[in-house]
Structure formats: C-alpha cells, structure tokens
C-alpha positions as a Markdown table, in Angstrom:
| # | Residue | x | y | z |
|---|---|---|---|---|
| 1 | Unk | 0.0 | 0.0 | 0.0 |
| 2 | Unk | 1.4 | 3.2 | -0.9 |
| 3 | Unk | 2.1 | 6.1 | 1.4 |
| 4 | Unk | -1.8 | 8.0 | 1.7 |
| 5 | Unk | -0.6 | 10.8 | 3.8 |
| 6 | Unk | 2.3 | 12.0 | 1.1 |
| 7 | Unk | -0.2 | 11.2 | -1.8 |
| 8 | Unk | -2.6 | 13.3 | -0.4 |
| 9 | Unk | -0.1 | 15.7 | 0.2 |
| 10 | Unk | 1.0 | 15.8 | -3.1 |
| 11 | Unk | -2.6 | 15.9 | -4.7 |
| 12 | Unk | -3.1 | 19.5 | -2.5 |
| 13 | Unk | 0.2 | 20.4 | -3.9 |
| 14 | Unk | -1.7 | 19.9 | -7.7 |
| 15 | Unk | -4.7 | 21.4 | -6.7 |
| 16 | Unk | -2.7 | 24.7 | -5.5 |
| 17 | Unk | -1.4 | 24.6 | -8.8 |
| 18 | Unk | -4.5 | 24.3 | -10.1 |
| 19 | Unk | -5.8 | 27.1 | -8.3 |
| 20 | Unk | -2.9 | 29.6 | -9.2 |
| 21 | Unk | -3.7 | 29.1 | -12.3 |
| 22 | Unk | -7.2 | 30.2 | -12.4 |
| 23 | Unk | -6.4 | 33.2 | -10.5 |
| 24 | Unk | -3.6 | 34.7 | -12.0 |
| 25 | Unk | -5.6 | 33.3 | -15.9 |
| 26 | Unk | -8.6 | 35.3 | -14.8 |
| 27 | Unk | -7.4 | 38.4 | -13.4 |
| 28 | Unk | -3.8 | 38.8 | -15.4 |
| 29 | Unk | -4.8 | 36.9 | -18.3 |
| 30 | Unk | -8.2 | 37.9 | -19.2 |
| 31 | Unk | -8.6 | 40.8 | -17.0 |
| 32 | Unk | -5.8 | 43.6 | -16.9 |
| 33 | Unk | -3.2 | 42.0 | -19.1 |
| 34 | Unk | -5.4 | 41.7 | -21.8 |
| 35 | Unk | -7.4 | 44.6 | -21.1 |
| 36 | Unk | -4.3 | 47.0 | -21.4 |
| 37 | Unk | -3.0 | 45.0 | -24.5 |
| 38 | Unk | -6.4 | 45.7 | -26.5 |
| 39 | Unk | -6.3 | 49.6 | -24.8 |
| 40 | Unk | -3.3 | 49.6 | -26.2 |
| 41 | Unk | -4.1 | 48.3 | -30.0 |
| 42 | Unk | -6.5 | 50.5 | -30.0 |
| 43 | Unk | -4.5 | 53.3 | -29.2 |
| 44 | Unk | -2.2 | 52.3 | -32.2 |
| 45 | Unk | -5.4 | 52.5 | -34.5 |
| 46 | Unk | -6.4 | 55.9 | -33.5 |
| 47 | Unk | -2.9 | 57.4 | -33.7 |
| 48 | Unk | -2.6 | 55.8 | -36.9 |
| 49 | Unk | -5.9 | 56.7 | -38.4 |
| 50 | Unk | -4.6 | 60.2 | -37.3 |
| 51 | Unk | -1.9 | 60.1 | -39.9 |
| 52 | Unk | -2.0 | 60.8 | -43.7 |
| 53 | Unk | 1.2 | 60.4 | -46.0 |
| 54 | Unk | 0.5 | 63.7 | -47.8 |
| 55 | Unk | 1.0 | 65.4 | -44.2 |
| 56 | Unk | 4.0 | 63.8 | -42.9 |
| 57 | Unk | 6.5 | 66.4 | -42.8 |
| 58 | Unk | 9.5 | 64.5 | -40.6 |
| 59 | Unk | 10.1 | 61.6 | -38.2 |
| 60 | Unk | 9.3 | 63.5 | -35.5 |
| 61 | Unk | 5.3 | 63.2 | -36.7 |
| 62 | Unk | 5.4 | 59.4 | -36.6 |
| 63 | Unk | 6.5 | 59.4 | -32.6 |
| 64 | Unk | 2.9 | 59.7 | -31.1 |
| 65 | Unk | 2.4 | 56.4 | -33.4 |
| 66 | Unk | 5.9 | 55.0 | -32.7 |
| 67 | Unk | 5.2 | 55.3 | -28.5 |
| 68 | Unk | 1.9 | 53.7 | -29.2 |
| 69 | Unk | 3.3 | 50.9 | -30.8 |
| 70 | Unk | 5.8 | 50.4 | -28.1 |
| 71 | Unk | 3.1 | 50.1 | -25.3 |
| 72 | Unk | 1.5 | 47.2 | -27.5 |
| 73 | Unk | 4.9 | 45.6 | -27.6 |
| 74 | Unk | 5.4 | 46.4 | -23.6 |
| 75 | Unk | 1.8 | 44.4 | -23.3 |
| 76 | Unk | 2.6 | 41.4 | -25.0 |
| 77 | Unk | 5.8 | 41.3 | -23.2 |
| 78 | Unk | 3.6 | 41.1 | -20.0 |
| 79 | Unk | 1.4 | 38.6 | -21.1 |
| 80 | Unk | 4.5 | 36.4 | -22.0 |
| 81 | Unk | 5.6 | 36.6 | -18.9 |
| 82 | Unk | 2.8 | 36.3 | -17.0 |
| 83 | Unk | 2.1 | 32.6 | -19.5 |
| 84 | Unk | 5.7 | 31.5 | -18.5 |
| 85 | Unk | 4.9 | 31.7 | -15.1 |
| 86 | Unk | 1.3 | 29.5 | -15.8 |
| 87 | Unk | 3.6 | 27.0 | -17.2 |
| 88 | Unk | 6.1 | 27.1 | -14.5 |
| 89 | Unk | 2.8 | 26.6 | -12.5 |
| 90 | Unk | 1.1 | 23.4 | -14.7 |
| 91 | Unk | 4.6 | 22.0 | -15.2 |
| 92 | Unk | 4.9 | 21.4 | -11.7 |
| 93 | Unk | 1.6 | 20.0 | -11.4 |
| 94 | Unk | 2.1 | 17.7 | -14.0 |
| 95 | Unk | 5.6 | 16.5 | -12.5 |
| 96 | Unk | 3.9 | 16.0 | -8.9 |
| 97 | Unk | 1.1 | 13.9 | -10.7 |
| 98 | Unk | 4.2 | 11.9 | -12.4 |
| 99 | Unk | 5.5 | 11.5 | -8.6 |
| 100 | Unk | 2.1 | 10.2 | -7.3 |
| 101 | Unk | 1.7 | 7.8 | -10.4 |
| 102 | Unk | 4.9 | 6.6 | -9.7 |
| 103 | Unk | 4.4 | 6.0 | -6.0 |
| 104 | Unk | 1.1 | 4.2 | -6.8 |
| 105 | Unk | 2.4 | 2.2 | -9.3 |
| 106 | Unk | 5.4 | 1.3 | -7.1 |
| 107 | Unk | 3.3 | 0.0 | -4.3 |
| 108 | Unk | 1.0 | -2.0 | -6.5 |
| 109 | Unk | 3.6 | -3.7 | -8.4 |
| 110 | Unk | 5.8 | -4.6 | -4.3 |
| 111 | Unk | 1.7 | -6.0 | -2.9 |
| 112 | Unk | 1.8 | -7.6 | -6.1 |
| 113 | Unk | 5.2 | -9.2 | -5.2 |
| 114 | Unk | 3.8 | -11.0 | -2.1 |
| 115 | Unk | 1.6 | -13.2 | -3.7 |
C-alpha cells in the first residue's frame, strides 16, 4: 500500500497549482493583461488613423504612433511573462502527478510481489 498521507499531500500540492492558475488566468490573463493589450491596440489604431502620408513632414510626426506601438509591444511582453509563469505553474503540477503515479504504481507492483 502506498504512502496515503504523502499522496494526499501531493494531490493539494496539484490542486494549488490548479488554483494559481485560475487566479492569476482570470485576473492577469483575461482581465488587466489583456485589457491594457487591446487599450493599447486600439491606441495604435487611432494614432494611426490620425496620420495621412500627404502630411508627414518629418520623423518626428510618426512618434505619437511610434510610443503607441511600443506600449503594445510592452503588453505582449507582460502577457509572456505572466504565460511563463502558468507553465512554471502546470509544469509542476504535471511532474507532482508523475511522482504520485509513480508511487502508486510502485506500491502496487511490491503488494503484487507478495503473492
């Protein structure tokens, strides 16, 4: 019989896991993260739409679209992060559920060994 106090252990150990991943999916994901990314996009659009080649005079008129386009860039980059750290967070999970498979699968095959 395998050890029932580490493998339940270890299954609250997945379900944090679990449960840091809805959080931080739900209010980084598809609350602010996203929600600054599309702010952001659409920023872009309206400076853009604000532009007209017959107007541009020098660079220096393409920098309100130029500082737009770096907060979209800034956005992603926080919505990369923040998915590295949900697979930092599932990858664990899955490697603890390895563990208890293992530690099943271990006990069953040494009862099996007494017969």
């Amino acid at each position: 019989m395998h050890n029932i106090e580490n493998v339940r252990r270890m299954l609250n150990e997945v379900k944090d896991h679990i449960d840091y991943l809805e959080l931080f999916s739900d209010m980084d994901l598809v609350g602010d993260d996203t929600r600054h990314l599309v702010d952001s996009i659409n920023a872009a659009k309206t400076e853009h739409g604000r532009l007209d080649a017959d107007t541009l005079e020098e660079a220096a008129d393409l920098k309100f679209l130029y500082d737009r386009l770096k907060n979209v860039h800034s956005s992603i980059k926080v919505i990369r992060n923040t998915i590295g750290r949900l697979e930092e967070r599932i990858e664990a999970a899955l490697d603890i559920t390895n563990n208890i498979a293992g530690a099943v699968e271990d006990n069953t095959n040494e009862d099996n060994q007494d017969y």
